[in-house]
C-alpha positions as CSV (number, residue, x, y, z in Angstrom):
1,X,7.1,-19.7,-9.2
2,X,5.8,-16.4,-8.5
3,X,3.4,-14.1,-11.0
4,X,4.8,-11.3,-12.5
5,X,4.0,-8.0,-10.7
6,X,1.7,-7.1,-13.5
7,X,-0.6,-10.3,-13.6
8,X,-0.6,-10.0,-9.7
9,X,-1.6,-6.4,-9.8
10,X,-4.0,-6.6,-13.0
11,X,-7.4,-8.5,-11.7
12,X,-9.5,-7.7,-14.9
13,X,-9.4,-6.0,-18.4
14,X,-12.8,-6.4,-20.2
15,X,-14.5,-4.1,-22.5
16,X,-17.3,-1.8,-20.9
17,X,-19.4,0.2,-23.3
18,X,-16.8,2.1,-25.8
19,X,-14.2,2.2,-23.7
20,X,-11.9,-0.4,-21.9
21,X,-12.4,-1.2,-18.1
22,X,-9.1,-2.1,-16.3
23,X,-9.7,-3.2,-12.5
24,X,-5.9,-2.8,-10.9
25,X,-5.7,-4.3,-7.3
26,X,-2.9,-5.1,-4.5
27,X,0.1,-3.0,-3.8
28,X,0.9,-0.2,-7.1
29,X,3.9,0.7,-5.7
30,X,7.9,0.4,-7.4
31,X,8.2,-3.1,-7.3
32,X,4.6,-3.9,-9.6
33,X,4.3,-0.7,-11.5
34,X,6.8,-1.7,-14.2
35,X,4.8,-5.1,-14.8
36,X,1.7,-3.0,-15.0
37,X,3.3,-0.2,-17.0
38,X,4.1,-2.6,-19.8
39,X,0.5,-3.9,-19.9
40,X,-1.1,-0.6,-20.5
41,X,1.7,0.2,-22.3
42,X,0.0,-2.6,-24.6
43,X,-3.4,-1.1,-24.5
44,X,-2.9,2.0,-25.1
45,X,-0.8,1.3,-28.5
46,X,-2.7,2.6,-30.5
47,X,-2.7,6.5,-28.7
48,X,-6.9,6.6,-29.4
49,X,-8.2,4.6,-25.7
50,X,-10.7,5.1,-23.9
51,X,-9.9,3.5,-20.5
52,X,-11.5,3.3,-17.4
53,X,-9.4,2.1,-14.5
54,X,-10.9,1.0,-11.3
55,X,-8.7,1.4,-8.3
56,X,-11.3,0.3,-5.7
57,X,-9.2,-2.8,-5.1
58,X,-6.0,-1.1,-4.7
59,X,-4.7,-1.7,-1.4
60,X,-1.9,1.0,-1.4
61,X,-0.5,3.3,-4.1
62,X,2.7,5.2,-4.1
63,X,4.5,7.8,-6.6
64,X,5.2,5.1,-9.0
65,X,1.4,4.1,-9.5
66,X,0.9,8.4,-9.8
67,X,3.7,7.7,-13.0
68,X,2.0,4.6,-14.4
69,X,-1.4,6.5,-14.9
70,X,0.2,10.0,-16.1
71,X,1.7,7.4,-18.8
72,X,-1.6,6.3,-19.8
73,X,-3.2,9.3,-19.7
74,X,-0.5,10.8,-21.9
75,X,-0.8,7.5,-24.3
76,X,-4.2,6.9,-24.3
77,X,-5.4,10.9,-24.9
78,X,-4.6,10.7,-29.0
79,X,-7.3,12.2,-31.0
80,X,-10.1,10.5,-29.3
81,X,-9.0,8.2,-25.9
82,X,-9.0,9.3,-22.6
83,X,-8.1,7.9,-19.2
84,X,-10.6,8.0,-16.2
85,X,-10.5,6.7,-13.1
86,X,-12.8,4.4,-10.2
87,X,-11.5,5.3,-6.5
88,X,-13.1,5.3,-3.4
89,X,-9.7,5.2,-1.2
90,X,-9.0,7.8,1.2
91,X,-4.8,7.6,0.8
92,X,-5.3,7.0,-3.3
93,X,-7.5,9.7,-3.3
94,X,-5.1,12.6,-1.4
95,X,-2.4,11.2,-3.1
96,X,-4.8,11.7,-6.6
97,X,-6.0,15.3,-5.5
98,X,-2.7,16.2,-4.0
99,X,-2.7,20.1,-4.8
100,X,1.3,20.0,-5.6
101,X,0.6,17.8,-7.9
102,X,-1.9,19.0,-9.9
103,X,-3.2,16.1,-11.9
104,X,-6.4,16.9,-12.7
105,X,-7.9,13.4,-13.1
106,X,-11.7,12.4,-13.7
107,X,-11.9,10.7,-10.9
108,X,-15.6,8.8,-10.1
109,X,-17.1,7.0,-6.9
110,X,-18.9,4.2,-9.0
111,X,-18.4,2.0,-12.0
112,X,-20.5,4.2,-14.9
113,X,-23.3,2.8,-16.8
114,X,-21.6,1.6,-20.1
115,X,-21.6,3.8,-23.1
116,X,-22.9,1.8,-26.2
117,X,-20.2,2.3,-28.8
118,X,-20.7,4.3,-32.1
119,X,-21.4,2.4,-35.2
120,X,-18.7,3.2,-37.8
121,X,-19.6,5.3,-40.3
């Protein structure tokens, strides 16, 4: 029996500082975004996350995977979240900074040094 596209697609989720670090990997295209979709999707619930996602590992990435993280983005920018982004890939990256597009990402080179998270008042 085969893994679903999003177990496939997801290699980690672990926390990293205050924020979340997802590493994606594979093929983000149509067929696998939907899985994936539905696990960020569960993430980003509650509309105040900060997620990283590392796309290093991605192998390709079409328009769908460009849908996936505007969802994210829009879910995960509440009050306090954001969405950035790990990528190093030629294609990801002109499909990312694609001028027609506008997107607008934070996009970095390297995983970040973690961010300690605040103590609650």
């Amino acid at each position: 029996m085969t893994p679903p596209p999003a177990v496939i697609c997801v290699k980690e989720v672990r926390p990293h500082g205050d924020c979340t670090l997802v590493v994606l990997c594979g093929e983000i295209d149509i067929h696998t975004a939907p899985g994936v979709i539905e696990f960020l999707d569960d993430l980003t619930y509650d509309n105040d996350t900060d997620l990283l996602i590392d796309l290093r590992p991605v192998d390709f990435m079409d328009f769908a995977g460009v849908r996936l993280l505007e969802r994210t983005r829009t879910r995960s920018s509440g009050r306090h979240g954001r969405l950035r982004l790990i990528c190093t890939g030629r294609a990801t990256l002109y499909l990312l900074h694609h001028p027609r597009l506008r997107l607008g990402y934070e996009i970095l080179s390297e995983l970040p040094a973690p961010v300690p998270p605040q103590a609650a008042a």
